[in-house]
N, C-alpha and C positions, 0 to 999 in steps of 0.2 A: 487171076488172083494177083499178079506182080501189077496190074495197071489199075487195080484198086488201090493197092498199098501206094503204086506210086504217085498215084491222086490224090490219096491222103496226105503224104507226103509233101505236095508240092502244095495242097492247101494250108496246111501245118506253114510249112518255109515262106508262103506270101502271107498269110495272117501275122506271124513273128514281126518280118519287115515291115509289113504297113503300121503295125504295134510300134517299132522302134522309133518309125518317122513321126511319129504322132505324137512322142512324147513333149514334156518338157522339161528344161535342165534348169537346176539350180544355180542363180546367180549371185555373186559377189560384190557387194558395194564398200569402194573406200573412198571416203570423206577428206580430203586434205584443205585447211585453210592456214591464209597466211595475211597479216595485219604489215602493212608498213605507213609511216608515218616521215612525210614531208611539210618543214616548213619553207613557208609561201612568203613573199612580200607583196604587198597590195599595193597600185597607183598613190592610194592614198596615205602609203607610208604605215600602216598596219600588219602584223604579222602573224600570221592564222595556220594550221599547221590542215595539211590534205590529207587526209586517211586514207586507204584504199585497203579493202579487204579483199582478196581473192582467196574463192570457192573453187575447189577440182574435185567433180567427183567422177568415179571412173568405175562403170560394172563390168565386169568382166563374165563371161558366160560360157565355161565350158561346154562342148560335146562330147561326151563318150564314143557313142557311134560312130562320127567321121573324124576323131579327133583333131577336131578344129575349134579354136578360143576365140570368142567375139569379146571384143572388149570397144566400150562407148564410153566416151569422154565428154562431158560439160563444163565448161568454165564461164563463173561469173564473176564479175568484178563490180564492188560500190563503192563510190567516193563521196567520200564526208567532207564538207569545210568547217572543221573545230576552230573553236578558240584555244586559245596556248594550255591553259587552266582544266580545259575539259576534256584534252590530249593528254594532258599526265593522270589525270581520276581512272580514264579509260584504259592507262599501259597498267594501273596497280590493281586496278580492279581484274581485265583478262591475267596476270601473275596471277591474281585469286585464285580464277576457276579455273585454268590450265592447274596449278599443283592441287587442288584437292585430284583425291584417290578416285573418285567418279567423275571424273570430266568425259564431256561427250566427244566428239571429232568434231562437232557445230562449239565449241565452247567461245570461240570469237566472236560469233555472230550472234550467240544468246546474249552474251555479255552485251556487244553492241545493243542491241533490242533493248537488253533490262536497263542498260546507263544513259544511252544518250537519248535525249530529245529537242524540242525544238531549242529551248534556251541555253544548250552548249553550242547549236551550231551558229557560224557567223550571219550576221545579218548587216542591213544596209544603212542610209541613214534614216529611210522611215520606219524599219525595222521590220523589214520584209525578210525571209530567210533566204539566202543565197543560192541559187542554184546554178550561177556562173560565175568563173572569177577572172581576172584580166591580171597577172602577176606580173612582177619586175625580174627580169637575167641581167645578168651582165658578165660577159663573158668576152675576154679578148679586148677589152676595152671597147664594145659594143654593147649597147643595151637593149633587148626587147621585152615585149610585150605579149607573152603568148597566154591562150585562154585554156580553161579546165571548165569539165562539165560536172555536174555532181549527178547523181543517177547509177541507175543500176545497168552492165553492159552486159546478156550473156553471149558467149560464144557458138557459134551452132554444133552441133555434136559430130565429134569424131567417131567414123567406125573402122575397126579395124581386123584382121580375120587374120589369123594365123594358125597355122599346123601345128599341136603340140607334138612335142617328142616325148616316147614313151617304150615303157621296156613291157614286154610280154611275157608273161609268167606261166608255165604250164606244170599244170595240177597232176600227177600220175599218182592213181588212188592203186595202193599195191596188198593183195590177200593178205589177212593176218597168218600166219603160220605156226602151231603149237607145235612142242616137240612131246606133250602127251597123246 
């Protein structure tokens, strides 16, 4: 009789575990962007402003079970070569959709999408759209020459695994007791 029950038992306690390991957990995704805007001088004495939008988005992935947190990290970055003109439509337009009440965590990048097209970005003199650009430094009383790509860069994904800390709460269910 005890090596029935405890057969039961020990099928009951490996079904649970292989049940536990099989699941899957709920993950969390947050969105973080950020716009910054650099003006350029060009060889040719022109001044065009470099956009860069960076994309971080990071899910993080509780465990119950082993409590351990994965959390994956993505970063993209896109560089625009604007005209001066269509670097400020762009900074009043994202103010837009950042203060409305429903802005998304993409509101940079819809913005981007909905505003700019090819006639803001700079082009050449046969009016090819730029996708390189050859700027002026000068710095130290030296002058260079260094290049920028426009394009989209992602980063390869970060993983990361950590042990959450956590407090254990135990439940003691206790008889009700009447005094009638």
């Amino acid at each position: 009789m005890n090596r029935i029950f405890l057969g039961i038992i020990s099928l009951f306690v490996l079904l649970f575990c292989v049940q536990a390991e099989a699941q899957t957990f709920r993950s969390y995704e947050t969105t973080t962007q950020e716009i910054t805007y650099t003006n350029r001088t060009l060889q040719d004495g022109r001044t065009i402003v470099e956009t860069v939008i960076n994309t971080v988005i990071v899910d993080l992935t509780p465990n119950p079970v082993t409590a351990v947190s994965t959390t994956e990290t993505d970063e993209t970055n896109e560089t625009l070569f604007l005209t001066s003109a269509a670097a400020t439509a762009l900074q009043a337009a994202i103010a837009t959709a950042e203060a409305a009440a429903n802005a998304s965590d993409t509101a940079i990048k819809e913005t981007v999408t909905a505003t700019i097209d090819d006639t803001d970005k700079v082009k050449d003199a046969n009016g090819a759209v730029l996708d390189e650009i050859t700027y002026v430094v000068t710095a130290n009383g030296q002058t260079t020459f260094p290049t920028s790509d426009a394009g989209t860069v992602t980063t390869a994904t970060v993983t990361t695994t950590a042990r959450a800390e956590f407090d254990t709460i135990v439940e003691t269910v206790k008889a009700i007791v009447s005094g009638n």
